[in-house]
C-alpha positions in Angstrom: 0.0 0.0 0.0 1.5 3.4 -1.0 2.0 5.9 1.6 -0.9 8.4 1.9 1.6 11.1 0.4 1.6 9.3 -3.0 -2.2 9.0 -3.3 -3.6 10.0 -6.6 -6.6 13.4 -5.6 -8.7 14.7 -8.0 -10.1 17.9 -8.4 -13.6 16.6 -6.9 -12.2 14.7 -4.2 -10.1 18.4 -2.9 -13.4 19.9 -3.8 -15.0 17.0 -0.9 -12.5 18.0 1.3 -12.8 21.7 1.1 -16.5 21.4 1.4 -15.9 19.5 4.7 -13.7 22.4 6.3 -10.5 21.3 4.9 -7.8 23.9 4.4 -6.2 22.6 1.2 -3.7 23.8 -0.6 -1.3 23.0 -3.8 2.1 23.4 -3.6 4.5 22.1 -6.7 1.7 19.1 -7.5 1.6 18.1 -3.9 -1.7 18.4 -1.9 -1.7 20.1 1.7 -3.7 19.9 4.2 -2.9 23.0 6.3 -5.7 22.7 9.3 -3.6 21.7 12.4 -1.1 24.8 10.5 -3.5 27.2 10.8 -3.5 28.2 14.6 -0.3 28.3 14.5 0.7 30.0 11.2 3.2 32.6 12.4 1.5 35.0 9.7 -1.8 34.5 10.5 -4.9 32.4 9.4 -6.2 34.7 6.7 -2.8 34.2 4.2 -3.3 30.9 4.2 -7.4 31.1 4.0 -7.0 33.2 0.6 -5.0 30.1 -0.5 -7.4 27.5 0.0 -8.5 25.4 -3.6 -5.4 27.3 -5.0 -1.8 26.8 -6.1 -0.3 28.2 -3.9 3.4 27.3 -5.6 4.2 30.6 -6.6 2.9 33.0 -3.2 4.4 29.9 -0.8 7.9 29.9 -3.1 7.9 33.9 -2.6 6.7 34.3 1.3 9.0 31.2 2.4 11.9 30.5 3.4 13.8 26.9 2.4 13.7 25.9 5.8 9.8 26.7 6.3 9.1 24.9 2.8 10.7 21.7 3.7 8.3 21.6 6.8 5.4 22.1 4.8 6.5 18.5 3.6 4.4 17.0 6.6 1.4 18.2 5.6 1.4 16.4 2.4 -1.7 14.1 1.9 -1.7 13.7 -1.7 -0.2 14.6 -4.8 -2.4 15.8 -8.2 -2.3 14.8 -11.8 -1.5 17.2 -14.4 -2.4 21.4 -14.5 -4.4 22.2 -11.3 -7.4 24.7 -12.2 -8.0 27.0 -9.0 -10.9 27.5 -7.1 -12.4 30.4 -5.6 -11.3 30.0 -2.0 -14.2 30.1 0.4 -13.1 33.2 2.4 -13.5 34.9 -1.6 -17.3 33.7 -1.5 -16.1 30.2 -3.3 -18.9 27.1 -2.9 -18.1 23.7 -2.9 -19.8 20.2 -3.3 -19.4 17.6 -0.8 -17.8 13.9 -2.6 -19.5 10.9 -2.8 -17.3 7.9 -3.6 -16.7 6.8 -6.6 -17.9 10.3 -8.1 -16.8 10.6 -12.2 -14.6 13.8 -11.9 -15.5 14.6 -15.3 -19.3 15.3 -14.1 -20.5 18.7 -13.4 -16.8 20.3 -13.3 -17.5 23.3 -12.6 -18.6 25.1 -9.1 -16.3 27.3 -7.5 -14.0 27.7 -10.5 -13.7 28.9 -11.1 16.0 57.0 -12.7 14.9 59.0 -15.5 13.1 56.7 -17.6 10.3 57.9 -19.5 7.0 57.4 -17.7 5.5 54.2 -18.3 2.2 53.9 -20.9 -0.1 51.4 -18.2 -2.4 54.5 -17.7 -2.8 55.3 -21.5 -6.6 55.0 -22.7 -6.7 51.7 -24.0 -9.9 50.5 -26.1 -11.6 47.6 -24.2 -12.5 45.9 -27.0 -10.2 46.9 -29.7 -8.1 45.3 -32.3 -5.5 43.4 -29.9 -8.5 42.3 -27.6 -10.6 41.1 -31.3 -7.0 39.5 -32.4 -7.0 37.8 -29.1 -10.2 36.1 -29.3 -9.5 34.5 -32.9 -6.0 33.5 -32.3 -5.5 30.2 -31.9 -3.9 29.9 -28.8 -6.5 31.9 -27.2 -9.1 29.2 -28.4 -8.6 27.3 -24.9 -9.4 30.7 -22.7 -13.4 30.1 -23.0 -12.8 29.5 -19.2 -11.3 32.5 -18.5 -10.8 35.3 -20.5 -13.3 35.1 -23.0 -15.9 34.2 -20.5 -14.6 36.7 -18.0 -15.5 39.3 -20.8 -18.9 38.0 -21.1 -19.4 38.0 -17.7 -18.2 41.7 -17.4 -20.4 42.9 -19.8 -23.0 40.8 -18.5 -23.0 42.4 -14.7 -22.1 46.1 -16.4 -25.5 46.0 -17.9 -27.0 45.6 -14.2 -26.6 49.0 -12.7 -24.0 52.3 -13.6 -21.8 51.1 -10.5 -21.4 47.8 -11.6 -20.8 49.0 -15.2 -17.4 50.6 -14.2 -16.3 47.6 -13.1 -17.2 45.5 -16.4 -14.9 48.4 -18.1 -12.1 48.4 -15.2 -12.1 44.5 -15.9 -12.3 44.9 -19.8 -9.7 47.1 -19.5 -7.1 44.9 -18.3 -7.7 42.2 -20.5 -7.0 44.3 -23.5 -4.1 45.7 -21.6 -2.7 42.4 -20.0 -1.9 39.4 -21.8 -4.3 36.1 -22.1 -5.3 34.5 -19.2 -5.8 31.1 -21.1 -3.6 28.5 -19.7 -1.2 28.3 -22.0 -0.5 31.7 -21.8 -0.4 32.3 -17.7 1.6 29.2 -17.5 4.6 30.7 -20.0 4.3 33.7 -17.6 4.7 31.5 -14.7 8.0 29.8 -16.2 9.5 32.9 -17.3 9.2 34.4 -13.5 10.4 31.0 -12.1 13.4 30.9 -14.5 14.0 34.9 -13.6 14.4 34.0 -10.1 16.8 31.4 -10.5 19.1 34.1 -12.0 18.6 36.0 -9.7 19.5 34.1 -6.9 22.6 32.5 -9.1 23.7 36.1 -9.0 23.5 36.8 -5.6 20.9 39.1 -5.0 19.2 37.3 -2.3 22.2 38.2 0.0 21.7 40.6 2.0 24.2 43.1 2.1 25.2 43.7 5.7 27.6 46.6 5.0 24.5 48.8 4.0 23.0 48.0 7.5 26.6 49.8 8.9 25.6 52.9 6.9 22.1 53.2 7.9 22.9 52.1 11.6 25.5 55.7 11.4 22.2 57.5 10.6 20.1 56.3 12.6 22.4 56.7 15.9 23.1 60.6 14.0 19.4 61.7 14.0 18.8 59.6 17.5 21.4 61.9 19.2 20.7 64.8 17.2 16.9 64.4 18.4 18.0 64.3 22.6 21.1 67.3 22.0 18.3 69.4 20.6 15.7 68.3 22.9 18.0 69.1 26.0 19.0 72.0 24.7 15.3 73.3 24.1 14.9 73.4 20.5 11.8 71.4 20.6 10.8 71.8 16.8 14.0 70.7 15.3 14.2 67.9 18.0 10.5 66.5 16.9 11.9 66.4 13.5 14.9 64.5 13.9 12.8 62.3 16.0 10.3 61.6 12.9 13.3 61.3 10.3 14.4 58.7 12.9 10.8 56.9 13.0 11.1 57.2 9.1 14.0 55.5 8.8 13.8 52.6 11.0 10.5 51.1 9.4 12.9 50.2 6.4 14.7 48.2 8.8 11.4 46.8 10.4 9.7 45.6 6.9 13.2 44.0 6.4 12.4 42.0 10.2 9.3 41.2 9.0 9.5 39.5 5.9 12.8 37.5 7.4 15.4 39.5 5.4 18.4 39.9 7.7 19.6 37.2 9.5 16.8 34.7 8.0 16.3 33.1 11.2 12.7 33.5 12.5 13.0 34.3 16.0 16.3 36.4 15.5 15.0 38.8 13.0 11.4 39.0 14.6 13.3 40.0 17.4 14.8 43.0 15.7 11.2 44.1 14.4 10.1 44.2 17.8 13.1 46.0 19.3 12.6 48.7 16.6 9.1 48.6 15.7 7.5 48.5 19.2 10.3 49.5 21.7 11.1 52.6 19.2 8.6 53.2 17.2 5.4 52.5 19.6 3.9 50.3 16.4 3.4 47.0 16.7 5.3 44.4 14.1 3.2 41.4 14.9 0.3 43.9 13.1 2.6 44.7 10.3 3.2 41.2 9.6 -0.3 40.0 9.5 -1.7 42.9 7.2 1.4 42.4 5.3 1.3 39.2 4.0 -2.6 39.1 3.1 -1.7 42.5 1.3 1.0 40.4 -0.6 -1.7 37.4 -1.9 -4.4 39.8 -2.4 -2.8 43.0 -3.4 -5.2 45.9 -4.4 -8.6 43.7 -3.8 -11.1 46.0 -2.2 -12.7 43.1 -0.4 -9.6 41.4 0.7 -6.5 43.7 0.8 -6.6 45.9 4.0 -4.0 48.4 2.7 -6.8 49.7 0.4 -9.6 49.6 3.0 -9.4 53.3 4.0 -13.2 53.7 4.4 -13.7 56.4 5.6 -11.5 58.6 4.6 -10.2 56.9 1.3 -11.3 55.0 -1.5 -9.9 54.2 -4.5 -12.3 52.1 -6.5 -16.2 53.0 -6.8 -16.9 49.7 -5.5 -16.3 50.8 -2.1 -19.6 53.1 -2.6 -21.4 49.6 -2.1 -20.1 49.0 1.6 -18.5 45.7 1.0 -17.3 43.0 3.4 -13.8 43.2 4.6 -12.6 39.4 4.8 -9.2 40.7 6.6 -11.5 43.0 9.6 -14.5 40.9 9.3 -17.0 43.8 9.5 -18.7 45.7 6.8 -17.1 48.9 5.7 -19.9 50.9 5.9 -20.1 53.5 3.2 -22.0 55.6 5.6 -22.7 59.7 5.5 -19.3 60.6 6.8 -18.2 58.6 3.8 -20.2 60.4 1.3 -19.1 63.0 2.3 -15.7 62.7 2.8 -15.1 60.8 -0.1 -16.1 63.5 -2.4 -12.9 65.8 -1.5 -10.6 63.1 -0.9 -8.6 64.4 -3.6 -8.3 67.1 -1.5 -7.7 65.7 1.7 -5.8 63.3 0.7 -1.8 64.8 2.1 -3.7 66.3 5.0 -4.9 62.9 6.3 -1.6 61.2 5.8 0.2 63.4 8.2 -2.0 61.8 10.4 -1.4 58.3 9.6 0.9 57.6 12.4 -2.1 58.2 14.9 -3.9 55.6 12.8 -1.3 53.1 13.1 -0.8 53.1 16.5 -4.7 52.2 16.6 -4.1 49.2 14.8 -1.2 48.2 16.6 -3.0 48.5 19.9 -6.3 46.6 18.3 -4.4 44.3 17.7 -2.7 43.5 20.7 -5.7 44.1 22.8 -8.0 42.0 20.9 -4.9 39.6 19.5 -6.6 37.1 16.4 -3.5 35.0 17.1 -1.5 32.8 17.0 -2.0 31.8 20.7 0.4 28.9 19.9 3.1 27.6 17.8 6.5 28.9 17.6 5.1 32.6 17.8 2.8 32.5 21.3 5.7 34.6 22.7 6.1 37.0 20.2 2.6 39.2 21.7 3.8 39.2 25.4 7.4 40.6 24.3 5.7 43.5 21.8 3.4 44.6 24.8 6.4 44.9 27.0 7.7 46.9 24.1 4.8 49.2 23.9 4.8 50.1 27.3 8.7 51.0 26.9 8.0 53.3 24.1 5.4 55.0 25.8 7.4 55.5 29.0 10.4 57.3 26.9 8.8 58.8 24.8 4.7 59.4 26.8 6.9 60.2 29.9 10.3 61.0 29.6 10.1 62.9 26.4 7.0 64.8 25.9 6.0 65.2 29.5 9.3 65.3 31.8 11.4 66.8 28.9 9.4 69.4 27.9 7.4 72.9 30.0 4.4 73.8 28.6 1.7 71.9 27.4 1.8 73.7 24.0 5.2 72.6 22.9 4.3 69.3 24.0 1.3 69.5 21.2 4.3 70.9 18.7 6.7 68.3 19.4 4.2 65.4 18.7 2.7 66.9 16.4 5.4 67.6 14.1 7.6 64.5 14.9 4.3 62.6 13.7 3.4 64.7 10.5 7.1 64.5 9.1 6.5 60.9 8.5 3.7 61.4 6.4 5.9 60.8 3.1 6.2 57.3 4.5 2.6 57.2 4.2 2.7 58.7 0.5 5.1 56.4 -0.7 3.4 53.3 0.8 0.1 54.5 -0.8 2.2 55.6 -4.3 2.8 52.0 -4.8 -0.9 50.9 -5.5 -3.8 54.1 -5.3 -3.4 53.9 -8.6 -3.0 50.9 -9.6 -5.9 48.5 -11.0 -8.1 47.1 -8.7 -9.9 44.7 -10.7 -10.4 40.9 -10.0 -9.4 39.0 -13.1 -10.2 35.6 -11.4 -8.2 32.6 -10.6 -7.0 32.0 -13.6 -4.5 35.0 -13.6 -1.0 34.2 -12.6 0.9 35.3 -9.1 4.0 37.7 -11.4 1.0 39.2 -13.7 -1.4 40.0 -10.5 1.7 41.5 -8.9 2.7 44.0 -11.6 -0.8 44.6 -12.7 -1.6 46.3 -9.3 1.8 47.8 -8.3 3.8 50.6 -9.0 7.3 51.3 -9.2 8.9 54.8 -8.5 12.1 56.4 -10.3 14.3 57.6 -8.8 17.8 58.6 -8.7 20.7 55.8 -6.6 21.3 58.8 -4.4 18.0 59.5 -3.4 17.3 55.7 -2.1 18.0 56.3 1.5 14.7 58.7 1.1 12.8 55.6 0.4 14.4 53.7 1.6 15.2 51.0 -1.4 11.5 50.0 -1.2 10.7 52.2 -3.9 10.8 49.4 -6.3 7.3 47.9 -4.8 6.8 45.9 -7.9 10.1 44.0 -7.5 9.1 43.9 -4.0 6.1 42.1 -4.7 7.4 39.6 -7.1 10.3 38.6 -5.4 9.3 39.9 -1.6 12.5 38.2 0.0 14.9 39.9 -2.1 16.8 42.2 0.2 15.8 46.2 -0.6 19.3 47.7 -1.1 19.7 44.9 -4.0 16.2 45.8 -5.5 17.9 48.5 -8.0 20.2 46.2 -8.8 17.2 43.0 -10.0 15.1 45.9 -11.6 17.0 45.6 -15.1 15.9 41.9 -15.1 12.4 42.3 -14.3 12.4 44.7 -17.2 13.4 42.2 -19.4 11.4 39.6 -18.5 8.1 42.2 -18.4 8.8 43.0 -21.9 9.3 39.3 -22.7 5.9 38.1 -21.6 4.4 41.6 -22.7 3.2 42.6 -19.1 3.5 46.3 -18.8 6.4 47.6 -16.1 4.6 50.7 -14.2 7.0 53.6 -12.9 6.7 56.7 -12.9 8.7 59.4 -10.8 7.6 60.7 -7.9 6.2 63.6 -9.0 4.1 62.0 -11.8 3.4 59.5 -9.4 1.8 61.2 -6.8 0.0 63.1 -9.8 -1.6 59.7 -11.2 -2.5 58.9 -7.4 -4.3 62.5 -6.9 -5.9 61.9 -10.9 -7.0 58.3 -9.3 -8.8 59.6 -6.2 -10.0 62.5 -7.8 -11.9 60.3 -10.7 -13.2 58.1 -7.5 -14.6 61.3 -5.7 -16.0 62.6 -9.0 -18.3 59.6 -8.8 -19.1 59.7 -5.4 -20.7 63.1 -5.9 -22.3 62.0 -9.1 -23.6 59.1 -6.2 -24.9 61.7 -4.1 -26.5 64.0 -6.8 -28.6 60.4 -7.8 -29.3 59.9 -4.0 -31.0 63.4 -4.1 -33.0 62.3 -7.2 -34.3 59.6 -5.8 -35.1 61.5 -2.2 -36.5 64.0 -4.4 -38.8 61.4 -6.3 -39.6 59.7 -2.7 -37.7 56.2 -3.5 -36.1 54.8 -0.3 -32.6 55.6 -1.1 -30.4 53.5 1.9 -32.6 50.4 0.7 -31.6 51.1 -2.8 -28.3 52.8 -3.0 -27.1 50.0 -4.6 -28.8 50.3 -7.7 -27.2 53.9 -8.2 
């Protein structure tokens, strides 16, 4: 009898097993079962949730180290035959049949199927259904895409004719299959082998060494604006000490995203250790957050439903489909397009550098909601990991809460100016974090689409000069980032030739921009969305007007 790893599952049976609970995934042809995982997945149920029915290959390759895919080995029940077609995972809306022995797998298949570079062209007007689109469909390697593209177009046009809300997202989604190459098999599976091929050169040439001389430099700067921050503060120059204090807070999150994703010493505890030390003992902001926003914003990057680095509601929103108040899978609640909403939404454009300097208040909220109210995990190699960030917390708040603002300093009005502006000089942070996707598409191709063309589809690179890196601190290059997320950031200039390359090889458009024109297709972004929330609100006034029960209905507006 061969051993329950070398058992033959078909796609029904995983469907049984899904429909029964299960959380399965598909890793290289091998089928995990990832349930007695899942408490203890050190980042957090939800990754591995939006991975359940999927192949998972390419997101587990890129999150993971070596070490932590060799464990996954135990979890193996089962191997697969052949191309795996994805499901829609359940926490997505996905529904699955239970299996009855002896099912034909052919029956009933489908359920739940289913530096100064010129700016880039990905926000040029593209005709939805022009020639390459028309070309598309006759070719005939497109012939095998009736499950996906073609029928995704269908289905776009299908919904658009429902309502005008829904009729922006059939053209969002039209949109990116004329822009975006096939999403036929054939097609996403060339893409797929050219981005695994990619990263074997660029680990061959050493770019997934990290480069600890470039920690000495930053270290020097750090312990410059550190001291620079307490000389000033003792010597009562409370403005300049605030801002040194907030080039210092800038600075260090570089260091902290490189804790988080595992990108300086590689060990788990070692460098987890370091994002606590700087991002709660320091900073006041709590990494075990970071970490579990982070990696669900790296599987579902720029889905309004499932990304929480998008769900600004509200004070943001980037996509019209916000104005329906969807369900956030990551917080679990609805986010209620509501009559602050409406209103703010429609100057958001406005707002939008105004509310950023403010983002640090925001992320301490998190960081506290999260510790207070902690989703986990309660065991596993990371039950520890909460207990040491709350003794960091309280730290931060004694040196800075107490020593700083209130021991350090007279009068309670440079006590508001020195938090105030050591808070609001971080906003570029915040600009730069949001740079990276605002404008970027937020459509939902389906399953079919690959992991590299979902990546630089809804994320944005920004040009730069080598000089000005330390300002962003090498994380500029988000789309690099996102492809390749354990790549160290002081090598990402250095891999960005070859993921030029390989984008124009598969013909997936590379998005960057410089900062300026950046920040200008973010404002041109946001500033389209609030255009249609007060085209919303003149409809809602219509309908008051004509006596038609507008909260009941707002969604056919």
């Amino acid at each position: 009898m061969s051993p329950p790893r070398n058992n033959i599952l078909s796609r029904r049976q995983v469907e049984g097993l899904i429909a029964e609970g299960r959380k399965i995934i598909i890793l290289d042809g091998q089928v995990l079962k990832a349930d007695a995982w899942l408490p203890f997945h050190p980042g957090g149920d939800k990754a591995i949730l939006h991975m359940v029915g999927r192949d998972g290959t390419d997101e587990i390759q890129a999150l993971h180290s070596q070490e932590a895919q060799q464990r996954m080995q135990s979890f193996i029940i089962g191997k697969i035959e052949g191309r795996w077609t994805n499901f829609v995972p359940p926490i997505q809306g996905g529904v699955f049949r239970t299996y009855v022995e002896g099912e034909d797998d052919t029956l009933a298949s489908e359920s739940s199927s289913s530096s100064t570079a010129p700016s880039t062209p990905i926000f040029d007007p593209v005709d939805p259904l022009g020639d390459d689109l028309r070309r598309r469909r006759t070719s005939d390697e497109f012939s095998m895409s009736s499950a996906s593209s073609i029928s995704l177009t269908e289905k776009a046009v299908s919904v658009g004719a429902q309502n005008p809300l829904d009729s922006h997202t059939a053209a969002e989604i039209l949109l990116d299959i004329a822009k975006y190459p096939p999403l036929d098999a054939a097609s996403q599976d060339l893409i797929v082998q050219k981005y695994r091929a990619l990263n074997d050169r660029i680990r061959a040439a050493g770019l997934y060494n990290c480069p600890y001389t470039s920690y000495l430099v930053e270290i020097c700067r750090y312990t410059l604006l550190f001291f620079s921050f307490l000389l000033l503060l003792r010597s009562g120059h409370y403005a300049l000490s605030a801002l040194c204090l907030g080039f210092f807070w800038h600075q260090l999150v570089f260091t902290a995203h490189d804790a988080g994703h595992m990108g300086i010493t590689h060990s788990f505890h070692i460098d987890t250790c370091i994002g606590i030390f700087i991002a709660d003992f320091l900073g006041g902001l709590s990494i075990g957050w970071w970490k579990r926003n982070h990696n669900v914003h790296h599987i579902v990057t720029n889905s309004p439903e499932h990304d929480p680095d998008i769900e600004h509601i509200p004070f943001f929103a980037i996509s019209h489909r916000f104005f329906q108040s969807l369900r956030s899978t990551y917080y679990e609640r609805i986010m209620a397009y509501d009559a602050f909403a409406r209103f703010a939404i429609q100057y958001q454009n406005w707002l939008y550098y105004p509310i950023l300097t403010m983002g640090r208040f925001n992320l301490y909220l998190l960081s506290w909601t999260h510790l207070v109210f902690f989703p986990g995990p309660h065991k596993g190699p990371a039950w520890w990991h909460r207990h040491l960030e709350i003794a960091g917390q309280v730290f931060f708040w004694y040196w800075f809460g107490y020593l700083t603002v209130y021991t350090s300093i007279p009068t309670a009005w440079d006590r508001f100016v020195f938090v105030m502006i050591s808070h609001m000089i971080t906003a570029p942070l915040h600009v730069q974090i949001t740079l990276s996707h605002f404008a970027m598409s937020t459509a939902d191709l389906g399953v079919d689409e690959s992991f590299p063309q979902k990546m630089l589809r809804t994320t944005m690179d920004v040009d730069c000069p080598a000089w000005l890196d330390f300002v962003h601190g090498g994380l500029q290059f988000q789309a690099i980032h996102h492809l390749y997320p354990r790549i160290p950031r002081h090598n990402l200039r250095k891999t960005q030739g070859l993921v030029k390359e390989f984008c124009e090889d598969v013909k997936i458009p590379y998005a960057i921009y410089g900062f300026v024109d950046g920040n200008r297709e973010v404002l041109g972004r946001l500033g389209e969305v609030a255009k249609q929330a007060r085209m919303l609100e003149v409809c809602r006034s219509v309908a008051a007007a004509r006596g038609v029960f507008v909260d009941e209905h707002a969604h056919d507006y």
